[in-house]
Jmol script that loads the backbone (N, CA, C; Angstrom):
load data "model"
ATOM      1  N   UNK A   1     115.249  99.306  94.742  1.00  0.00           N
ATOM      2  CA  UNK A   1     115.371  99.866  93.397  1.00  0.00           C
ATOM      3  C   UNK A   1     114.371  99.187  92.482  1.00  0.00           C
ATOM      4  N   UNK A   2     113.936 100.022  91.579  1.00  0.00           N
ATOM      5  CA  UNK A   2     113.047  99.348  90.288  1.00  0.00           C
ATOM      6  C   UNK A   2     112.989 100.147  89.127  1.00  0.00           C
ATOM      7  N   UNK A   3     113.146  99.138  88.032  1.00  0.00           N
ATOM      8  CA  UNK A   3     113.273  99.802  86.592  1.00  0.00           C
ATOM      9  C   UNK A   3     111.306  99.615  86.189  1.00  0.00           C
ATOM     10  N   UNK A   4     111.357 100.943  85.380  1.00  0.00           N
ATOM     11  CA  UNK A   4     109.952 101.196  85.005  1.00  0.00           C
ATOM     12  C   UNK A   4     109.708 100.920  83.684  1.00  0.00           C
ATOM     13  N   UNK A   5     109.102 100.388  82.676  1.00  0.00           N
ATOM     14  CA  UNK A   5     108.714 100.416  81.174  1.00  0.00           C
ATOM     15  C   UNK A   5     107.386 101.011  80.709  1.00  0.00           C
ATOM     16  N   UNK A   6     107.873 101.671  80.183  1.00  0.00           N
ATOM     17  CA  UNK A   6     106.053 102.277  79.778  1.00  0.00           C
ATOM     18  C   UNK A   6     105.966 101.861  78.454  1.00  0.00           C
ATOM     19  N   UNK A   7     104.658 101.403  78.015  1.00  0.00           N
ATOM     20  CA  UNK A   7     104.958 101.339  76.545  1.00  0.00           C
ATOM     21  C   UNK A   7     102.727 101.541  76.418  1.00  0.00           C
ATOM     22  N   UNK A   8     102.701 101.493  74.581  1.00  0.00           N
ATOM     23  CA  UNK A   8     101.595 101.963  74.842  1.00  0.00           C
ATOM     24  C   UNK A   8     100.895 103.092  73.886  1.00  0.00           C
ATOM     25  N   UNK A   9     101.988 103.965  73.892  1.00  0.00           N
ATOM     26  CA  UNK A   9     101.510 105.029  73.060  1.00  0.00           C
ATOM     27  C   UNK A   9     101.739 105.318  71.844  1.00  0.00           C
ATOM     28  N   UNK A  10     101.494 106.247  71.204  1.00  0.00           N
ATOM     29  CA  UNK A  10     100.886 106.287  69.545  1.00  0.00           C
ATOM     30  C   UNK A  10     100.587 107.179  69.549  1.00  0.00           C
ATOM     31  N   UNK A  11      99.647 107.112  67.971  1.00  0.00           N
ATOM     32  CA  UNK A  11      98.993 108.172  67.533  1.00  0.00           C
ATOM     33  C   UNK A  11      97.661 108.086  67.517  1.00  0.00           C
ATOM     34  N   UNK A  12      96.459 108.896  67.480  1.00  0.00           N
ATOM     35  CA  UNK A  12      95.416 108.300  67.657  1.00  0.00           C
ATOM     36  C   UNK A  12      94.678 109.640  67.802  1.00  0.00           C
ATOM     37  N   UNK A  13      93.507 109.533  67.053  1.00  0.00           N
ATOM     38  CA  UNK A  13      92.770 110.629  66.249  1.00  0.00           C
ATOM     39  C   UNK A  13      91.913 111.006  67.958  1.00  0.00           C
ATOM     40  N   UNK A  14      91.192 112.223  67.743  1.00  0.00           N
ATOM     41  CA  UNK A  14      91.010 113.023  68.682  1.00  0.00           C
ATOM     42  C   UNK A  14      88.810 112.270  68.891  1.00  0.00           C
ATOM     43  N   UNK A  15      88.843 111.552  70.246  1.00  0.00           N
ATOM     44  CA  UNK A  15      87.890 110.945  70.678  1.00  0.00           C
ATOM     45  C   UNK A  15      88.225 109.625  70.774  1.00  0.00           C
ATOM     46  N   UNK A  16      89.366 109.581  70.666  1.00  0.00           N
ATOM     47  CA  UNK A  16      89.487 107.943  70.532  1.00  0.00           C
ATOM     48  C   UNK A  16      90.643 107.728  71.731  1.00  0.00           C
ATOM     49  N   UNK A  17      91.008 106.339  72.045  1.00  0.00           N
ATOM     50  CA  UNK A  17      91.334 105.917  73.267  1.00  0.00           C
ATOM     51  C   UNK A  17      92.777 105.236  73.158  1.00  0.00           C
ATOM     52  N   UNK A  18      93.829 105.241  74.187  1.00  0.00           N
ATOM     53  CA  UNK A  18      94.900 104.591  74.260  1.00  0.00           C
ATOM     54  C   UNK A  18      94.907 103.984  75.460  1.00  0.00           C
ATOM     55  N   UNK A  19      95.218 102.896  76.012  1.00  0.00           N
ATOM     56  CA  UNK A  19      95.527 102.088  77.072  1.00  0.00           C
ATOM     57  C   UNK A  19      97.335 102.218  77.046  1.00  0.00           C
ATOM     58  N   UNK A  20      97.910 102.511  77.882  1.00  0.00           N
ATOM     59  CA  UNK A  20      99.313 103.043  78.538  1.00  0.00           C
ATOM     60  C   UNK A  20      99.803 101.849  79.637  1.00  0.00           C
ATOM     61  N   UNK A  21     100.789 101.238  79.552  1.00  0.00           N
ATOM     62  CA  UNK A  21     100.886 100.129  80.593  1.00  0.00           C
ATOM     63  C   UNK A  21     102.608 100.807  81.437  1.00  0.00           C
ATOM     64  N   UNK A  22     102.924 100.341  82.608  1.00  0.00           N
ATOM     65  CA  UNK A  22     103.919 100.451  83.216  1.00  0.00           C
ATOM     66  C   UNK A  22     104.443  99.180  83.877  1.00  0.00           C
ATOM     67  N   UNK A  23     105.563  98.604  83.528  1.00  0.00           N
ATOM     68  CA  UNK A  23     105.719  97.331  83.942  1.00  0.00           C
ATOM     69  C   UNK A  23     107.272  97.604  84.707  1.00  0.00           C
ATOM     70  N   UNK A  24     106.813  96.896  85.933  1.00  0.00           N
ATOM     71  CA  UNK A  24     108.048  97.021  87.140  1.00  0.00           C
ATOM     72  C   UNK A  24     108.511  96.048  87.195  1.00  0.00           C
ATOM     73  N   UNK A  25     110.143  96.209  87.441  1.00  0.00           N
ATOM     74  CA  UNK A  25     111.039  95.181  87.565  1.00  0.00           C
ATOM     75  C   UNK A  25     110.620  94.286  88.574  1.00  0.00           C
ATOM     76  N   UNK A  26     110.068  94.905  89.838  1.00  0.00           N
ATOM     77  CA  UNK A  26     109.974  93.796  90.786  1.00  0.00           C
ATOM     78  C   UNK A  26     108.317  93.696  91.310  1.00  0.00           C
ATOM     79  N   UNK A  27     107.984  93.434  92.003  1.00  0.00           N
ATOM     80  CA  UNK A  27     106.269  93.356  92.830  1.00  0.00           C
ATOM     81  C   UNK A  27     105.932  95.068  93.110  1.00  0.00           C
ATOM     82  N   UNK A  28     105.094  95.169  92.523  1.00  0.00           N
ATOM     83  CA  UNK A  28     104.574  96.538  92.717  1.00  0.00           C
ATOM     84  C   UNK A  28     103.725  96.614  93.969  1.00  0.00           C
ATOM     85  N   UNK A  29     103.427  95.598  94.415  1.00  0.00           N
ATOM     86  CA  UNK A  29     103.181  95.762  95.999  1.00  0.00           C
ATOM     87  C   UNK A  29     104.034  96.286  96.760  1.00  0.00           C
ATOM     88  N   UNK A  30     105.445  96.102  96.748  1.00  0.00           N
ATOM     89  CA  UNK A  30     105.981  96.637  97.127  1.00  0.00           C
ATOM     90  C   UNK A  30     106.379  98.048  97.302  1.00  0.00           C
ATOM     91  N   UNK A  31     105.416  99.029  95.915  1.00  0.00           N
ATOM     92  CA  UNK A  31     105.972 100.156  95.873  1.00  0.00           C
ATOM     93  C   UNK A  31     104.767 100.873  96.509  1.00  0.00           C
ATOM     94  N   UNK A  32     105.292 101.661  97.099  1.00  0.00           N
ATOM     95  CA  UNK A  32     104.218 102.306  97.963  1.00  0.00           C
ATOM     96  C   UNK A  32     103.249 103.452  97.093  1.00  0.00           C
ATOM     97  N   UNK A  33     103.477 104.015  95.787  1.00  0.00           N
ATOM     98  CA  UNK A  33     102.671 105.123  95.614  1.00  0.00           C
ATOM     99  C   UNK A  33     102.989 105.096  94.033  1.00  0.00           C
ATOM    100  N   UNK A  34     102.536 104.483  92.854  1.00  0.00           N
ATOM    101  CA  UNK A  34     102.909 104.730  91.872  1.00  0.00           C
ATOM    102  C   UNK A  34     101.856 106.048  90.495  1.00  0.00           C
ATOM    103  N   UNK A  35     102.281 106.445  89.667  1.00  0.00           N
ATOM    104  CA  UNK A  35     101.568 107.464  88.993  1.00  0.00           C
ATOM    105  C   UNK A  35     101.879 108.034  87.666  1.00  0.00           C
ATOM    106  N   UNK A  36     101.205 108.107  87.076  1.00  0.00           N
ATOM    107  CA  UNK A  36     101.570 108.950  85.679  1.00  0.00           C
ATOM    108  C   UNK A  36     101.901 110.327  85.323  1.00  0.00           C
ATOM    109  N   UNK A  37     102.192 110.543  84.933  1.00  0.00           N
ATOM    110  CA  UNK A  37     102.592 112.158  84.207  1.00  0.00           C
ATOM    111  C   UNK A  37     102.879 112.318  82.910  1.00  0.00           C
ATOM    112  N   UNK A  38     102.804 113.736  83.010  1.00  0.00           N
ATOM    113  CA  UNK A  38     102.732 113.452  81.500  1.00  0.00           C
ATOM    114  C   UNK A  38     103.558 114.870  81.226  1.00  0.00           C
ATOM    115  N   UNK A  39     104.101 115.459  79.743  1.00  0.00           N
ATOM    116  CA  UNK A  39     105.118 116.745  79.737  1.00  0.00           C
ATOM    117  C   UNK A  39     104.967 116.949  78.433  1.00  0.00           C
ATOM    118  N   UNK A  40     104.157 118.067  78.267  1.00  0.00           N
ATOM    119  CA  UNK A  40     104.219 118.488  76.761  1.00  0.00           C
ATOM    120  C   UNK A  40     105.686 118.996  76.340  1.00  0.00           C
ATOM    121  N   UNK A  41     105.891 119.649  75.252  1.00  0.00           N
ATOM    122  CA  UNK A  41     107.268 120.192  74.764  1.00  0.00           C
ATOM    123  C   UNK A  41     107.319 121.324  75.052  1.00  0.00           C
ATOM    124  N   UNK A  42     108.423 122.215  75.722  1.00  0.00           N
ATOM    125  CA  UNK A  42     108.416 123.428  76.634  1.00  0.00           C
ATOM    126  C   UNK A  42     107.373 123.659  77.973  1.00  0.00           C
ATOM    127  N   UNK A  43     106.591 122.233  78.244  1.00  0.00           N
ATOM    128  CA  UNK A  43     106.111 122.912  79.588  1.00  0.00           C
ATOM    129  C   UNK A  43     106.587 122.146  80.413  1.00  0.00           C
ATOM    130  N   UNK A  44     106.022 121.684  82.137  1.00  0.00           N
ATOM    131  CA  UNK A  44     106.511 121.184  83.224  1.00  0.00           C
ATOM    132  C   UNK A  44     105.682 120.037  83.022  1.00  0.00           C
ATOM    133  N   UNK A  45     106.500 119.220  83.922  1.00  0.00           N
ATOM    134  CA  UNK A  45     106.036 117.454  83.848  1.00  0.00           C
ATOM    135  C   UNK A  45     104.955 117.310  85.168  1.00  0.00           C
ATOM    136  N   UNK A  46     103.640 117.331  84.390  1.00  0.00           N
ATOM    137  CA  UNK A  46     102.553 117.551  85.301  1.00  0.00           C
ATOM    138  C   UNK A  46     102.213 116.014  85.872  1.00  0.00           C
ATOM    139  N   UNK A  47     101.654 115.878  87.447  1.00  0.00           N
ATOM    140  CA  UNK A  47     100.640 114.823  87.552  1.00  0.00           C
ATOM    141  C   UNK A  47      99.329 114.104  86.831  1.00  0.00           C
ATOM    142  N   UNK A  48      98.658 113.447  86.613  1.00  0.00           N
ATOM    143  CA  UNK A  48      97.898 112.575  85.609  1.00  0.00           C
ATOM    144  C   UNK A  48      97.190 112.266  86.615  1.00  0.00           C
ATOM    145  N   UNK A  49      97.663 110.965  87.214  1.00  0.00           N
ATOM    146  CA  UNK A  49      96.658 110.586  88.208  1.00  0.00           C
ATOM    147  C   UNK A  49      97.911 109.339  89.171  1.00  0.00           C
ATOM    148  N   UNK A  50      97.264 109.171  90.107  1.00  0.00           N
ATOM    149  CA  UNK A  50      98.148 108.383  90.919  1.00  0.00           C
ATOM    150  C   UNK A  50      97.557 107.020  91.761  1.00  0.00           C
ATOM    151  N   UNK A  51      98.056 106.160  92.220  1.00  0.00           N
ATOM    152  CA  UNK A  51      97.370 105.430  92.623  1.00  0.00           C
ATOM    153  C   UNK A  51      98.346 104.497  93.943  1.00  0.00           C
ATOM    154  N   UNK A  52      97.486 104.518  95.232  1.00  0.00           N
ATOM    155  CA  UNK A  52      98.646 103.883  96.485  1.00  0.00           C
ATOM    156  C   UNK A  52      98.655 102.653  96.163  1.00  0.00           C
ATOM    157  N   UNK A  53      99.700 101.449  97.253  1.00  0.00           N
ATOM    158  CA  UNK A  53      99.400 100.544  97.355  1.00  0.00           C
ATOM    159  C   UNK A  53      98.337  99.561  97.804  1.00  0.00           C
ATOM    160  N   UNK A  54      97.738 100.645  98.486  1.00  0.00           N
ATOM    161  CA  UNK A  54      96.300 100.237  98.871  1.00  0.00           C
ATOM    162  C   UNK A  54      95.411 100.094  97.784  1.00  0.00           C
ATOM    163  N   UNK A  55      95.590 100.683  96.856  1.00  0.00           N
ATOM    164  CA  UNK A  55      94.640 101.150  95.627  1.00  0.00           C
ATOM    165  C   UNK A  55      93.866 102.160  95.618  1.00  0.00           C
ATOM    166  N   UNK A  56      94.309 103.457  96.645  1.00  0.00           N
ATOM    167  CA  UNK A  56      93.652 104.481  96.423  1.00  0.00           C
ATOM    168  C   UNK A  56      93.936 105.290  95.106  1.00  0.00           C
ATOM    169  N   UNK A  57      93.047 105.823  94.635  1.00  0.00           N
ATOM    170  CA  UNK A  57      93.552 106.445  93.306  1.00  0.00           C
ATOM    171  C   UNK A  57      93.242 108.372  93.377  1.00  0.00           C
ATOM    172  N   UNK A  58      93.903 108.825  93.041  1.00  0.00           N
ATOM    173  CA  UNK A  58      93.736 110.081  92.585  1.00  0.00           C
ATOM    174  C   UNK A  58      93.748 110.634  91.549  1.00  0.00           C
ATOM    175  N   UNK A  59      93.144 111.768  90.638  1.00  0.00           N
ATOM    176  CA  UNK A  59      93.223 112.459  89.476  1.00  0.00           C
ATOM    177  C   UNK A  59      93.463 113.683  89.596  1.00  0.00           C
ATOM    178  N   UNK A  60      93.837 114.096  88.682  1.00  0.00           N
ATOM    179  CA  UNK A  60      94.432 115.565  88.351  1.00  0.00           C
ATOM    180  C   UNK A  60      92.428 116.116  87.533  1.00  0.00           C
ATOM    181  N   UNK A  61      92.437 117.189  87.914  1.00  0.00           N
ATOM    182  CA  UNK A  61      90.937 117.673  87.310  1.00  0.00           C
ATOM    183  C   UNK A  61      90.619 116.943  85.569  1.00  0.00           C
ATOM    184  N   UNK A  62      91.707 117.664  84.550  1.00  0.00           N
ATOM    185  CA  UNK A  62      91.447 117.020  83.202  1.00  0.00           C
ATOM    186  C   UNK A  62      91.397 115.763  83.717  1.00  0.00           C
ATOM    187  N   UNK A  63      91.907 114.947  84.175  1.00  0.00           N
ATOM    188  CA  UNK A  63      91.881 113.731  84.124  1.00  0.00           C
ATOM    189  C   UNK A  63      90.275 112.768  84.475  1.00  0.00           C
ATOM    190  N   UNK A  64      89.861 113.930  85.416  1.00  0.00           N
ATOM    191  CA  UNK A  64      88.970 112.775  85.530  1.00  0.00           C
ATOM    192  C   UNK A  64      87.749 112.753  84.971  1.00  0.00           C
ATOM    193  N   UNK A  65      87.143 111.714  84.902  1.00  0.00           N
ATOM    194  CA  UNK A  65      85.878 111.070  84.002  1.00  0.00           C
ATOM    195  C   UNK A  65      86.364 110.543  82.403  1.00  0.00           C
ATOM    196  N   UNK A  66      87.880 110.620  82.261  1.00  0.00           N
ATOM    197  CA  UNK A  66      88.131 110.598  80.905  1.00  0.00           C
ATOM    198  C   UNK A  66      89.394 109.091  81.117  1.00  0.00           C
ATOM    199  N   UNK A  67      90.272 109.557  82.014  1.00  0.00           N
ATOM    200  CA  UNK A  67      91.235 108.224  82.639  1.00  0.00           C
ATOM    201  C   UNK A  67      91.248 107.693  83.490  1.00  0.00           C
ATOM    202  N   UNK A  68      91.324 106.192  83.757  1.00  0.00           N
ATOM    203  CA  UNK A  68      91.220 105.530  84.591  1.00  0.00           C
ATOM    204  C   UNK A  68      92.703 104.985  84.862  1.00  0.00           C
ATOM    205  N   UNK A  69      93.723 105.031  86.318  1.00  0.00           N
ATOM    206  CA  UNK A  69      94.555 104.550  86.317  1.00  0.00           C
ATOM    207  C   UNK A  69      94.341 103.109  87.299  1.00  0.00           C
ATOM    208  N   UNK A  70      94.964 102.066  86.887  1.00  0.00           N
ATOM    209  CA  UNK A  70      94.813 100.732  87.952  1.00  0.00           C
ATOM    210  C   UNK A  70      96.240 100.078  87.721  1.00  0.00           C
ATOM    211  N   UNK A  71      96.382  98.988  88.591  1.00  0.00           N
ATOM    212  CA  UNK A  71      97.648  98.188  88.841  1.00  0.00           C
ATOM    213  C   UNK A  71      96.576  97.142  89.088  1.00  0.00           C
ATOM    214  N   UNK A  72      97.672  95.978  88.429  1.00  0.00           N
ATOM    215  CA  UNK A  72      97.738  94.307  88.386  1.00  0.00           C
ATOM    216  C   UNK A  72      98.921  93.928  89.326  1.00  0.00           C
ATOM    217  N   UNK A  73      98.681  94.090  90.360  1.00  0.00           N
ATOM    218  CA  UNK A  73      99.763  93.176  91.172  1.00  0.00           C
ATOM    219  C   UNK A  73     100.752  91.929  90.945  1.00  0.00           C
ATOM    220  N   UNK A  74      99.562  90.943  90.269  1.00  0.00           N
ATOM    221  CA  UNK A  74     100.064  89.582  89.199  1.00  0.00           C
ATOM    222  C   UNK A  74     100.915  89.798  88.037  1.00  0.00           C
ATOM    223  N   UNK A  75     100.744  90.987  87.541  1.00  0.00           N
ATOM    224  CA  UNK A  75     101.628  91.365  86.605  1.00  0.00           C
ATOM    225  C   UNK A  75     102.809  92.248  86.646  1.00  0.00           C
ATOM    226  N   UNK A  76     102.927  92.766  87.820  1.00  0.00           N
ATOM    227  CA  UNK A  76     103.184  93.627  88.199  1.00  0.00           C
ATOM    228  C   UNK A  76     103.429  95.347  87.236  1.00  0.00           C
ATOM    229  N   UNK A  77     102.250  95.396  86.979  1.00  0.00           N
ATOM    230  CA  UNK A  77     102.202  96.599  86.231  1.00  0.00           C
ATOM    231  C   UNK A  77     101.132  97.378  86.607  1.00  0.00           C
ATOM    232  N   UNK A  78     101.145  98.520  85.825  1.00  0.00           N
ATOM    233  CA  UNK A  78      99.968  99.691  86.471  1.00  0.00           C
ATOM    234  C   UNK A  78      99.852 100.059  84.789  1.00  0.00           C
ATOM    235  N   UNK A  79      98.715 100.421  84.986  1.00  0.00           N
ATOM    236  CA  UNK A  79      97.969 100.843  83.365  1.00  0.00           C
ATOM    237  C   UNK A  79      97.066 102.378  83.731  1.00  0.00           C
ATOM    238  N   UNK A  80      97.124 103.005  82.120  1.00  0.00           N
ATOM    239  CA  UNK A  80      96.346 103.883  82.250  1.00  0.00           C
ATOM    240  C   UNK A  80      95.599 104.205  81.313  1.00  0.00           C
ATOM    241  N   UNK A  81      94.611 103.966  81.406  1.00  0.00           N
ATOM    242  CA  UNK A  81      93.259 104.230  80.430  1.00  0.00           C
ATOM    243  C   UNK A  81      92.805 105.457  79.973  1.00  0.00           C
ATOM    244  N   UNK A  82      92.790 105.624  78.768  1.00  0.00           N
ATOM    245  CA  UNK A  82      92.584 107.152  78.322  1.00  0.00           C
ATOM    246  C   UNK A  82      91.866 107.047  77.195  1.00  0.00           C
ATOM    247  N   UNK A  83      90.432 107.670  77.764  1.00  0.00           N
ATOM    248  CA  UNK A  83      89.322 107.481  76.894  1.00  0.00           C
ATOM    249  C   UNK A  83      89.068 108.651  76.444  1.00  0.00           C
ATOM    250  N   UNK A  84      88.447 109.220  75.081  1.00  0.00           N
ATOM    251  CA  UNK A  84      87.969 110.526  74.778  1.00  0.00           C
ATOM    252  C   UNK A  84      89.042 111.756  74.506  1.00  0.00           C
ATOM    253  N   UNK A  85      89.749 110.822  74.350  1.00  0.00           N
ATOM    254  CA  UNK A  85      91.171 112.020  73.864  1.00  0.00           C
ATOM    255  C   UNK A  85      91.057 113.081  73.476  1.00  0.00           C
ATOM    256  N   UNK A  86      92.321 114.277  73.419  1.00  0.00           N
ATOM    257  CA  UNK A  86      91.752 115.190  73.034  1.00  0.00           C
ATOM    258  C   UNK A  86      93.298 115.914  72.279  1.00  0.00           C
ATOM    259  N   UNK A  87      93.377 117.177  71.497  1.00  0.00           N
ATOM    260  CA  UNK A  87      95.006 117.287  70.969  1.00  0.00           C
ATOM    261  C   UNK A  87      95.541 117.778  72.307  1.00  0.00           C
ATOM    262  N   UNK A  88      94.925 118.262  73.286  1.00  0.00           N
ATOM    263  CA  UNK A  88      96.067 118.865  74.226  1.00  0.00           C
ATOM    264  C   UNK A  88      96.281 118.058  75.142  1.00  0.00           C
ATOM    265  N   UNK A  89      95.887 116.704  75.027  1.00  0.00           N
ATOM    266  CA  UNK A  89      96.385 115.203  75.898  1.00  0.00           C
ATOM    267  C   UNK A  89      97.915 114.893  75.036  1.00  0.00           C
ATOM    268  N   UNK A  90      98.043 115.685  74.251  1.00  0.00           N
ATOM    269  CA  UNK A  90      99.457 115.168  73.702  1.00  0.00           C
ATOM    270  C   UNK A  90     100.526 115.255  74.274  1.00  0.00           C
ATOM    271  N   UNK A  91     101.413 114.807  74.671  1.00  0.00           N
ATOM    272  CA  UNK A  91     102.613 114.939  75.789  1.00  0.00           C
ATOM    273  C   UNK A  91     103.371 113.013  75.467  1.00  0.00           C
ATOM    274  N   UNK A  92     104.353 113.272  75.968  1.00  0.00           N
ATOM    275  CA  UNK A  92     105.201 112.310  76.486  1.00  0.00           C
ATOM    276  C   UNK A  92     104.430 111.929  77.874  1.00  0.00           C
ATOM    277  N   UNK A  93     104.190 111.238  78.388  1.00  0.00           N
ATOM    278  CA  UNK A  93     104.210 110.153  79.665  1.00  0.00           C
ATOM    279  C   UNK A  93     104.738 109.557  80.391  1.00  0.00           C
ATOM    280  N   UNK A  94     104.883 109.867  81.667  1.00  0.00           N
ATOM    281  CA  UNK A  94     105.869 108.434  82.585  1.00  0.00           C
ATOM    282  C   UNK A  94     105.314 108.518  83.370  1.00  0.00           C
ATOM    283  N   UNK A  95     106.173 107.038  83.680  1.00  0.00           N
ATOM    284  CA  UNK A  95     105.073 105.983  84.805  1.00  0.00           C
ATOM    285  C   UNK A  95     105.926 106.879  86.269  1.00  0.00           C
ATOM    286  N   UNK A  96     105.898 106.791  87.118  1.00  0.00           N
ATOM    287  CA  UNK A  96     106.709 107.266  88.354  1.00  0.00           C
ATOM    288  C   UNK A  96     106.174 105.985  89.592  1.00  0.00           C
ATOM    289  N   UNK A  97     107.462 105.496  90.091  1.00  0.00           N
ATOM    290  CA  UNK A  97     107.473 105.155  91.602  1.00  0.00           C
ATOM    291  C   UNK A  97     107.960 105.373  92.626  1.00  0.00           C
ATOM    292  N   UNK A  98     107.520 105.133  94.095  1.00  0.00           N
ATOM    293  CA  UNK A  98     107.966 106.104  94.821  1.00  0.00           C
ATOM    294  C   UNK A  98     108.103 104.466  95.900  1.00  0.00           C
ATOM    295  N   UNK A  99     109.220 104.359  96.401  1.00  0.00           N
ATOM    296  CA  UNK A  99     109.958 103.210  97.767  1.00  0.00           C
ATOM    297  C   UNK A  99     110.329 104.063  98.717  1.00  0.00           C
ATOM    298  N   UNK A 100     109.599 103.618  99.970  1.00  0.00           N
ATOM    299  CA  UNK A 100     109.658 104.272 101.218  1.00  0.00           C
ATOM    300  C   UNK A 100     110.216 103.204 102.300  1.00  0.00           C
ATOM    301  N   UNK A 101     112.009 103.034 102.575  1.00  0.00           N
ATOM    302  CA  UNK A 101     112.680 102.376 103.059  1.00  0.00           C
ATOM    303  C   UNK A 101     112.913 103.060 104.375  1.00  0.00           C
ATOM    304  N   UNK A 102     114.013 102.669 105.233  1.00  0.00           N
ATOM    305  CA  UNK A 102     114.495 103.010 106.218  1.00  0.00           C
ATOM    306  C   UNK A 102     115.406 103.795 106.201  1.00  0.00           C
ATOM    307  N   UNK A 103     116.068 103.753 104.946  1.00  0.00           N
ATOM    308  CA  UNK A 103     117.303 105.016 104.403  1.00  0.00           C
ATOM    309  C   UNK A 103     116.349 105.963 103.629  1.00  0.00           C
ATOM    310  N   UNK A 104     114.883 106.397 103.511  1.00  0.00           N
ATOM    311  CA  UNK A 104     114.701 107.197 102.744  1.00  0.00           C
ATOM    312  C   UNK A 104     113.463 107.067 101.849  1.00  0.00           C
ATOM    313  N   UNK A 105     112.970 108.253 101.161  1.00  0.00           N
ATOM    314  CA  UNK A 105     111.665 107.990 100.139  1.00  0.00           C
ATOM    315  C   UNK A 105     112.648 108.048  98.727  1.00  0.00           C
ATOM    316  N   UNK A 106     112.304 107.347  97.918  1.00  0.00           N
ATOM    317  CA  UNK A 106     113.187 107.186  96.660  1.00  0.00           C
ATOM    318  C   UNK A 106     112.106 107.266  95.340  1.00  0.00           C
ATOM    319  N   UNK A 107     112.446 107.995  94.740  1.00  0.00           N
ATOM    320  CA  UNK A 107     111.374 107.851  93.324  1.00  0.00           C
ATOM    321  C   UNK A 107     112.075 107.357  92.532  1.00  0.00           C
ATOM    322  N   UNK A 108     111.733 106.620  91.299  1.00  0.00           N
ATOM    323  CA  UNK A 108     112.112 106.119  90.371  1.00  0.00           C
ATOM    324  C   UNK A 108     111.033 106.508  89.343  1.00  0.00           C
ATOM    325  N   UNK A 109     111.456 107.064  87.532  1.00  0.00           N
ATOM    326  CA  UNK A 109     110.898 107.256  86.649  1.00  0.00           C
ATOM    327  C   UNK A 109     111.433 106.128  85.481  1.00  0.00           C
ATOM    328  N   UNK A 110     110.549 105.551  84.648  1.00  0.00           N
ATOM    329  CA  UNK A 110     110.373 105.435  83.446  1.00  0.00           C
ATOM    330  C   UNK A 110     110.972 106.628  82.468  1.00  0.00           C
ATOM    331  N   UNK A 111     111.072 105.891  81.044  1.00  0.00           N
ATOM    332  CA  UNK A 111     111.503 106.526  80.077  1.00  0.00           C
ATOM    333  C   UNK A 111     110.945 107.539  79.175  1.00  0.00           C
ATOM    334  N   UNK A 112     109.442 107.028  79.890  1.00  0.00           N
ATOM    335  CA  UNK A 112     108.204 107.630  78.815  1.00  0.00           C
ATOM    336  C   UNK A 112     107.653 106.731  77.354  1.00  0.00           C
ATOM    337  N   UNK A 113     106.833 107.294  77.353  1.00  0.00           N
ATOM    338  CA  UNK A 113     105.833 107.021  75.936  1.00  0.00           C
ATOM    339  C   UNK A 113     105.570 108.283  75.282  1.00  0.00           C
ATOM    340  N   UNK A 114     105.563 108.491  73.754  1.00  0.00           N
ATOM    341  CA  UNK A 114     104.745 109.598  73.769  1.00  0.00           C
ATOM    342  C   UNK A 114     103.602 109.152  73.515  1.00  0.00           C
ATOM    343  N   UNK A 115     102.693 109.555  73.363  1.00  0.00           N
ATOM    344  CA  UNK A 115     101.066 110.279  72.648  1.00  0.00           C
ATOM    345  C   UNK A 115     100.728 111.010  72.306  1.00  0.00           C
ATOM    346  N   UNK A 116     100.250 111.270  70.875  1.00  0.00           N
ATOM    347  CA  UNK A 116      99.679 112.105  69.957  1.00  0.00           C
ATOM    348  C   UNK A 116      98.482 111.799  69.475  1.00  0.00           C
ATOM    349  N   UNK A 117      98.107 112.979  69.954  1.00  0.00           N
ATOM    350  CA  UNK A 117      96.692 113.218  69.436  1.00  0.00           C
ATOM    351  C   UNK A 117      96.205 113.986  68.869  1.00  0.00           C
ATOM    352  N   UNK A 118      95.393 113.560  67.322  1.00  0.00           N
ATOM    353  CA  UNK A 118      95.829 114.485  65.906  1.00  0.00           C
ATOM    354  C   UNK A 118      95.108 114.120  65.073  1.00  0.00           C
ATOM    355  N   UNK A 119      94.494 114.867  64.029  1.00  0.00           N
ATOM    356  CA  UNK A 119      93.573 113.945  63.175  1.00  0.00           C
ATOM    357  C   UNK A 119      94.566 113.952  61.405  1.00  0.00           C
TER     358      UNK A 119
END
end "model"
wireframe off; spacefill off
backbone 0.3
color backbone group
């Protein structure tokens, strides 16, 4: 099991940047596949970008060239960099993890952040 914290977000005029952090209860080495998302108001809670324990990373198309997602092992957190903002980056956010035990694949979500982006 692991509790997620996202914190991070705001408001913040349109070209400009937010750094998004996710901080896990326990060693994020341990978690096999962690990732962001994000959910505007009335739509579906889309992928962002994701990243393994290996440190492979993936992006969702908007996402890339604009966010960078990484994890600090030492800290045990995962961050997400969001450069060049834009208003339809506005959504709520969560961090997501995913534990792949012997009883099972288990996800665990965060509470979210929002972000607004707005002049």
């Amino acid at each position: 099991q692991v509790q997620l914290v996202e914190s991070g977000g705001g408001l913040v005029q349109p070209g400009g940047s937010l750094r998004l952090s996710c901080a896990a209860s326990r060693n994020i080495f341990t978690i096999n596949l962690m990732g962001w998302y994000r959910q505007a108001p009335g739509k579906q809670r889309d992928l962002v970008a994701s990243i393994s324990r290996g440190g492979r990373m993936e992006y969702v198309d908007f996402a890339k060239g604009r966010f960078t997602i990484s994890r600090d092992n030492t800290k045990n957190t995962m961050y997400l960099q969001m450069n060049s903002l834009k208003p339809e980056d506005t959504a709520a956010y969560y961090c997501m993890g995913t534990i792949i035990t012997e009883g099972g694949e288990f996800e665990y979500w965060g509470q979210g952040t929002q972000v607004t982006v707005s002049s």
